[in-house]
C-alpha positions in Angstrom: -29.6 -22.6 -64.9 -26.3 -22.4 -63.0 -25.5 -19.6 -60.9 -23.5 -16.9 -62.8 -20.3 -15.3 -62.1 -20.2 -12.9 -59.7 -18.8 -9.1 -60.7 -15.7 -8.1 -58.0 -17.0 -5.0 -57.5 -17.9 -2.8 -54.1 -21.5 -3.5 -52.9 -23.4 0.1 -52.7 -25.8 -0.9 -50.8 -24.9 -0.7 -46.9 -26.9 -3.9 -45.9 -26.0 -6.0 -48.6 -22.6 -4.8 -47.9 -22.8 -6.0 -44.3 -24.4 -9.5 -44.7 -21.9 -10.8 -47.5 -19.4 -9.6 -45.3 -21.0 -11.7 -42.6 -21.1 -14.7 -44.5 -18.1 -14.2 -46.6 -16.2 -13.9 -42.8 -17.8 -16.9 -41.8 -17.0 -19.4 -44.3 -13.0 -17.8 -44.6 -12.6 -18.6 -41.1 -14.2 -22.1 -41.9 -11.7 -22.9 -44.3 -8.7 -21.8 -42.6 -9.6 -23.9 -39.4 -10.5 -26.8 -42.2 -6.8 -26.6 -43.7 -5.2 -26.5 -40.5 -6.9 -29.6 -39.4 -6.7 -31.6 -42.5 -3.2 -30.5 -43.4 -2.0 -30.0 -39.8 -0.5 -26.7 -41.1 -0.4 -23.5 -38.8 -2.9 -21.1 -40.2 -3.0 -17.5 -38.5 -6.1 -15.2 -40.0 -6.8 -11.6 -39.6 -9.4 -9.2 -40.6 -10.6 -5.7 -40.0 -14.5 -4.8 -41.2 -14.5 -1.5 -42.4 -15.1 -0.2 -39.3 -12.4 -1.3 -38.2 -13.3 -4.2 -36.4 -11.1 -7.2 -36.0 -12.1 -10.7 -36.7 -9.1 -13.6 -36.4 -8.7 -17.5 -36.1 -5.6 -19.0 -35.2 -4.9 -22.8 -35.2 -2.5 -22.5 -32.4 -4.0 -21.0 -28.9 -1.7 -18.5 -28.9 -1.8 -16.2 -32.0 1.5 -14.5 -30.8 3.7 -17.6 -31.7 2.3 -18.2 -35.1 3.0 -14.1 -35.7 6.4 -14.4 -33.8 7.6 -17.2 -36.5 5.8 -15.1 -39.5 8.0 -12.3 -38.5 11.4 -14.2 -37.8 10.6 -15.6 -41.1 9.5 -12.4 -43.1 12.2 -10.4 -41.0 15.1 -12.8 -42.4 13.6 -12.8 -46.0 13.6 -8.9 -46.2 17.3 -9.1 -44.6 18.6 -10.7 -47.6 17.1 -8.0 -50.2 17.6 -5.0 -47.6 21.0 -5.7 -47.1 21.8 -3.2 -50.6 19.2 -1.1 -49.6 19.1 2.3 -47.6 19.1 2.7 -44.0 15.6 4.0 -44.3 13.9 0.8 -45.4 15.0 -1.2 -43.2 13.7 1.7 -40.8 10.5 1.4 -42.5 10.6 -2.7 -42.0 11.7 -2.3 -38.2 8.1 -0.1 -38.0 6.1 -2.0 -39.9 7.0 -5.1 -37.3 6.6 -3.3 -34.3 3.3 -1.8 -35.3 1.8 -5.4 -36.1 3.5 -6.4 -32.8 1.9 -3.6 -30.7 -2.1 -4.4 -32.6 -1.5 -8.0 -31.2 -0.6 -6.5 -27.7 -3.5 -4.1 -27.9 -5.7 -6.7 -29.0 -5.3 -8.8 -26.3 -5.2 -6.2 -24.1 -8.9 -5.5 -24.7 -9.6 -9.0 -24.5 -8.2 -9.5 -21.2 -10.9 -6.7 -20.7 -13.8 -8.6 -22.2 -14.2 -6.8 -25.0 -14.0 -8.1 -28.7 -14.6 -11.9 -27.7 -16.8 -13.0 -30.4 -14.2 -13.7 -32.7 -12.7 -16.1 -30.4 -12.7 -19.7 -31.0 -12.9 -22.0 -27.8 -9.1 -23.0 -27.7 -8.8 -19.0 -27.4 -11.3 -18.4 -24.6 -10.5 -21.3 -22.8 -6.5 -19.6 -23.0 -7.4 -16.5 -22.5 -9.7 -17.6 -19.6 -6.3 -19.5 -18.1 -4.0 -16.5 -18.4 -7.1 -14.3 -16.7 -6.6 -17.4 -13.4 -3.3 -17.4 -13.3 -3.0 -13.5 -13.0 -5.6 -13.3 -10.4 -3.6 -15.4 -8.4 -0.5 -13.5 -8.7 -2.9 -10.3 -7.7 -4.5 -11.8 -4.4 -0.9 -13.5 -3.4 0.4 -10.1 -3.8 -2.5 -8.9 -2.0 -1.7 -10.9 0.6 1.6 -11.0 1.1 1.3 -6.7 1.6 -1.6 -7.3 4.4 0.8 -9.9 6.3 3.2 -6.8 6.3 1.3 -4.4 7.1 -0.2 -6.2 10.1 3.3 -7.5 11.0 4.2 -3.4 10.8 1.4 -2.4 13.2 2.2 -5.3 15.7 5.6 -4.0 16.1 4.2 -0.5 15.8 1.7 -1.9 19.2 4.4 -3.4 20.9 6.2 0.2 21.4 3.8 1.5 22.8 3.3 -0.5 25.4 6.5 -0.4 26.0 6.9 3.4 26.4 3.8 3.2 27.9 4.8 0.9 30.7 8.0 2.7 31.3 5.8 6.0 31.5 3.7 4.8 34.3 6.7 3.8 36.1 8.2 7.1 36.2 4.7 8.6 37.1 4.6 6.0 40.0 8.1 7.1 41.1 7.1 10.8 41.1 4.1 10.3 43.0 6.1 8.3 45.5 8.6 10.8 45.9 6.0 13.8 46.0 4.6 11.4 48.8 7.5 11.6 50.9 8.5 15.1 50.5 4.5 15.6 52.0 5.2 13.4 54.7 8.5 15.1 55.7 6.7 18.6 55.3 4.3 17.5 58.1 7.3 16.1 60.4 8.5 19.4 60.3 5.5 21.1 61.1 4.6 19.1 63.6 8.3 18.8 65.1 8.1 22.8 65.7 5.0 22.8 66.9 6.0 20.6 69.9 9.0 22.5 70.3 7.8 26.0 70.8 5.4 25.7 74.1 8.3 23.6 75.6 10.6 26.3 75.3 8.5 28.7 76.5 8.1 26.1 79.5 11.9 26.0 80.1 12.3 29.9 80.4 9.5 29.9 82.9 10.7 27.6 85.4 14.2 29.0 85.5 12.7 32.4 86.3 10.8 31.2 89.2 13.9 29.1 90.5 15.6 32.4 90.7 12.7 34.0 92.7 12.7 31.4 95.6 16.8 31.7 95.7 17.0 35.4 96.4 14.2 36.9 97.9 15.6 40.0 99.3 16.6 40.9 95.3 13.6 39.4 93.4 12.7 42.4 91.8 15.8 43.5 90.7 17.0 39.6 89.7 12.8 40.1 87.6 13.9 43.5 86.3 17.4 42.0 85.0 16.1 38.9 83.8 12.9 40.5 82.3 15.6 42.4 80.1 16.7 39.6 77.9 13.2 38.5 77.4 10.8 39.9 74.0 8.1 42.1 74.6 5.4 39.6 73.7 6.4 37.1 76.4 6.6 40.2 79.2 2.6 40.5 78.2 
């Protein structure tokens, strides 16, 4: 007997549901990579499971081009009707584009985060594995080119220092010198009047006693007078 037609209706069942969706997905996306190959055609597929799940094939690497040119091309088809039309539709349009535009974005967004990669083919992977190379490298040249400044910023920052330090220990050197000096002069002094004192106190005694061998006769009255100029401590 040959295989009866099939009603178009909602499978109930959730499992039944699931696996004809499974194989139904499958062999879509075998067709549209067939077509594209045997009539070198660009081909751009999209579907959502209803769990909102996203399942794609695209016959160029890049998805993004084929849906660029679909909207160029739908954009400038709608132009021609909208052109009578109110403001508001072509509102609505403008939204419509934007929002397909911003599910591509997100949807490569969470593949560059590993995440929603079975429904890549290997043209896809191997892209999206590129694009992953290439932005690394742009990351660790970055990387890089911040720690050459920042260690170029602390090597002048090190050079400073040492020279304020350097020029500190000079003027510490200088002070102690100085402080050296003023000690040494200090003790010159000290020592200078030291000397002096007993010599003077020599002088005044030998002047007295010249005067006692001069005039005899009057050598206590020349003592008495010449006592009289002298302080009480040197009398003692």
């Amino acid at each position: 007997m040959g295989r009866g037609r099939v009603q178009l209706k909602k499978i109930e069942n959730k499992i039944n549901r699931q696996v004809t969706f499974s194989k139904r997905r499958s062999g879509l996306l075998k067709k549209a990579h067939e077509i594209s190959v045997l009539c070198d055609a660009e081909v751009a597929l999209i579907v959502f499971s209803n769990k909102g799940k996203l399942y794609e094939y695209s016959s160029d690497p890049c998805m993004e081009k084929i849906l660029e040119r679909y909207e160029r091309y739908s954009y400038a088809e709608r132009q021609h009707v909208a052109n009578d039309q109110p403001q508001n539709e072509n509102w609505i349009v403008e939204h419509a584009r934007l929002k397909t535009r911003l599910e591509v974005i997100q949807k490569n967004q969470r593949n560059f985060m590993g995440e929603e990669l079975d429904g890549l083919s290997m043209k896809e992977l191997q892209h999206l594995e590129h694009q992953l190379d290439s932005a690394l490298k742009q990351i660790r040249s970055r990387k890089n080119q911040l720690m050459y400044e920042s260690i170029s910023e602390l090597s002048k920052k090190d050079k400073a220092l040492q020279e304020k330090n350097k020029l500190l220990t000079t003027k510490i050197k200088e002070k102690e010198k100085a402080l050296a000096q003023l000690e040494q002069q200090n003790e010159d002094m000290n020592l200078a009047s030291t000397v002096l004192v007993p010599q003077s106190l020599k002088t005044l005694n030998i002047g007295s006693s010249l005067e006692d061998r001069d005039d005899g006769g009057n050598n206590e009255e020349s003592q008495t007078h010449g006592n009289a100029h002298l302080p009480p401590w040197m009398l003692n």
